[in-house]
N, C-alpha and C positions, 0 to 999 in steps of 0.2 A: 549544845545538847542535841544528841538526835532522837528526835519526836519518836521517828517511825520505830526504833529499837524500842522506845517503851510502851509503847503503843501496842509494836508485835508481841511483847509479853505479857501484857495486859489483859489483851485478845483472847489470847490462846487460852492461857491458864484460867482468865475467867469465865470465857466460855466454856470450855472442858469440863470445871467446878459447878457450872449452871449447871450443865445438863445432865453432869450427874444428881445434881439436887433435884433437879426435875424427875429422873425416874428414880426417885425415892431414896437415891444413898446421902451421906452425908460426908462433909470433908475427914470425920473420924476414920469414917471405913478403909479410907487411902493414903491416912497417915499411920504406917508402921517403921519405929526408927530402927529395928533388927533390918529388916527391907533395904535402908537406904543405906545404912552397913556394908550390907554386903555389896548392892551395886556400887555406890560410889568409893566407895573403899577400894574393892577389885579393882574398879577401872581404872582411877588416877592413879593405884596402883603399879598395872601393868603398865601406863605410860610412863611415869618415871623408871621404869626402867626401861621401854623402848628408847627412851628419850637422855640426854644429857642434864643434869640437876639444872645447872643454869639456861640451857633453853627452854625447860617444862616450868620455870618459875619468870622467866620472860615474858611469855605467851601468857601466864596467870596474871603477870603485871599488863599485859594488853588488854583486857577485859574492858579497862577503862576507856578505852579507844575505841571499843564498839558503843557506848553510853552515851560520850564524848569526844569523838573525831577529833584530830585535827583539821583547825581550817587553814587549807590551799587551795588558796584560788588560782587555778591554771591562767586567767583572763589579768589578772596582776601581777603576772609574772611576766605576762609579753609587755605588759604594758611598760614595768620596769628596765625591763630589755630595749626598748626600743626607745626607750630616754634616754639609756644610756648610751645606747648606738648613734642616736645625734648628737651627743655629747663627744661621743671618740670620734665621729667626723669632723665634730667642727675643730675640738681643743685637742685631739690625740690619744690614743687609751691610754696614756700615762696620766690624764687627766683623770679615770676613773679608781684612781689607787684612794684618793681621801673619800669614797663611798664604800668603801669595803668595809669599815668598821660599822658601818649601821646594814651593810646585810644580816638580817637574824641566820638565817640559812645555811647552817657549814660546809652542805656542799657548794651552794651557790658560790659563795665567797671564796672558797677553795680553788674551783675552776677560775674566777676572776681574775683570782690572785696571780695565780699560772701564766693567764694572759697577759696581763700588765707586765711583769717580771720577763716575758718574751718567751718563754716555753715555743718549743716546735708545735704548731697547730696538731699534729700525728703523734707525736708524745702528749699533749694534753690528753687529747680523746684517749689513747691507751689507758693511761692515768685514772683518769675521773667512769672510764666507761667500766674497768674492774670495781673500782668504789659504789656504783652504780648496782654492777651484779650482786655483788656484795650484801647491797643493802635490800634486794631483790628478794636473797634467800635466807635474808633475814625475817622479813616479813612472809615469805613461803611457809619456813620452818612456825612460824607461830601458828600458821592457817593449819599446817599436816598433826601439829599438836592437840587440838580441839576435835579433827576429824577422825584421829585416833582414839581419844576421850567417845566418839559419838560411833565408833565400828565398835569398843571391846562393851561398853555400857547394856545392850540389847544382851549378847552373849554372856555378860554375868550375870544379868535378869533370869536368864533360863536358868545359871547356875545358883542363881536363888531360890529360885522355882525348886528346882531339884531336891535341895537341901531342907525344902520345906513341905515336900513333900514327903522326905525321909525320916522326917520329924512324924509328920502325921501317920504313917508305918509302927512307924515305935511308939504311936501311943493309941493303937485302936481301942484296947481295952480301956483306957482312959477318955470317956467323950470330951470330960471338959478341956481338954489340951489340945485336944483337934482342929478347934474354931482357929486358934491362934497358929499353928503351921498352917493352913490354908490359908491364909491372911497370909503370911510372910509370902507363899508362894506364887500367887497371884499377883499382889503388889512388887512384890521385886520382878515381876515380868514388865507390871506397868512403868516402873520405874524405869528401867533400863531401855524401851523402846519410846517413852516419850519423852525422856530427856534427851535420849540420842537425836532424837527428831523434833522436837521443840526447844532444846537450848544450843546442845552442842555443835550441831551438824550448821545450824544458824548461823552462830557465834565464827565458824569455819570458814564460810562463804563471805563474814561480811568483815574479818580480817584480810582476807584474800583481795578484797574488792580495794578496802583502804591500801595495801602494799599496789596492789596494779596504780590505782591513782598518786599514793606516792611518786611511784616508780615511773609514770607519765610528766608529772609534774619540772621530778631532775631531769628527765631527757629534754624539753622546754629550756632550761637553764642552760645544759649542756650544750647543745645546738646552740640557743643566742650567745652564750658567749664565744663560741667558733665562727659564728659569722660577724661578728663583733670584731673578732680577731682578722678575717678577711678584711675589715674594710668595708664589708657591704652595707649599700643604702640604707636605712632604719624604715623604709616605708617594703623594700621587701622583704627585710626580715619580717617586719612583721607579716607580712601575709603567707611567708611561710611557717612560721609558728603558729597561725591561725588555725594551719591545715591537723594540728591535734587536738582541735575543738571539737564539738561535736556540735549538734545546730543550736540547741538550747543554748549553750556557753558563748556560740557566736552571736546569737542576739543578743545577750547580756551583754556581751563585749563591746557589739555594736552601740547600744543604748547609754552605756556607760560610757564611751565615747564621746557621745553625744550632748551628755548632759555635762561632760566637762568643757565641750568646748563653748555650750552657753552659760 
């Protein structure tokens, strides 16, 4: 579970709710379901149709991803890597054909497999490096989904606005029906600018962020299994797989190192 996602919505929403309670309104005043009609309606909307049916319901299956990541750890991927690198030095990479079936990982095991079977080092990479982009702009297209949801959301807010204003036009002679298009018109403003900018545009950035570190993770894979494939020593692989850590990750690396060798 990621803390911080629920945390950030927490925050937001319950701070914004305080301080409206604080200067005198109540959650009534900002809850109008005509309002959220029309913005959320328009918006996902107009994305389904920007969008492909099955990419706009992919990215809605992703939601869960921002709640609850996947955990990949970059730091046990080398560490697997460089096991198996002293293993194909010492017995052969044809030794590493009966570890294939406990890689959870399809690309991992994919690339491996390649390797072991004897694939050309330069066809593998072609290979696995398109699979690669592949799954690149798979996760791209989820982020541009979201951030599309959080560009048209603001703009149908005005066009809520608008239409609740037009409401209020047509019924000056009538006061009592005036409160209520003001209300729509107001709140489908607020609607549409603070969802774009407290859920959607959010939600955008931190599928983006999980696709970048997916997409780190396979290149890890991809490389140890090419130098795997070379032959090379397991103690420079690993310090050239190190070099996509970042310093936090090397210490953890380091520490966990550590504590297995005591």
């Amino acid at each position: 579970m990621d803390l911080g996602s629920f945390l950030g919505l927490l925050a937001a929403f319950g701070l914004i709710l305080t301080g409206n309670a604080i200067e005198g309104g109540s959650f009534k005043d900002i809850s109008q379901l005509t309002a959220g009609m029309i913005v959320f309606g328009g918006a996902f909307g107009a994305v389904m149709l920007q969008f492909p049916l099955s990419k706009f319901l992919s990215a809605i299956g992703a939601l869960r991803e921002v709640f609850f990541p996947p955990q990949e750890n970059p730091g046990e991927v080398i560490k697997q890597i460089v096991e198996f690198a002293r293993r194909a030095r010492r017995e052969g990479i044809l030794s590493l054909e009966k570890e294939i079936p406990n890689i959870q990982d399809p690309f991992f095991a994919k690339a491996l497999t390649m390797a072991v079977d004897g694939l050309e080092p330069k066809t593998l990479y072609e290979s696995m490096e398109t699979e690669l982009a592949t799954l690149e702009e798979q996760g791209e297209t989820k982020s541009k989904v979201f951030e599309a949801v959080g560009g048209y959301a603001p703009t149908v807010g005005i066009l809520g606005a608008v239409l609740g204003l037009i409401h209020v036009m047509k019924n000056l002679a009538d006061p009592s029906k005036l409160g209520e298009g003001i209300a729509v018109a107001f709140v489908a403003t607020i609607y549409g600018v603070g969802s774009a900018n407290i859920v959607f545009l959010p939600i955008a950035g931190k599928l983006k962020m999980l696709s970048r570190t997916s997409c780190l993770v396979r290149e890890i894979m991809l490389r140890g299994v090419l130098l795997i494939q070379e032959g090379i020593n397991h103690s420079v692989i690993e310090e050239q797989l190190k070099g996509f850590l970042n310093e936090k990750q090397k210490k953890q690396y380091g520490a966990g190192k550590t504590e297995a060798a005591a």
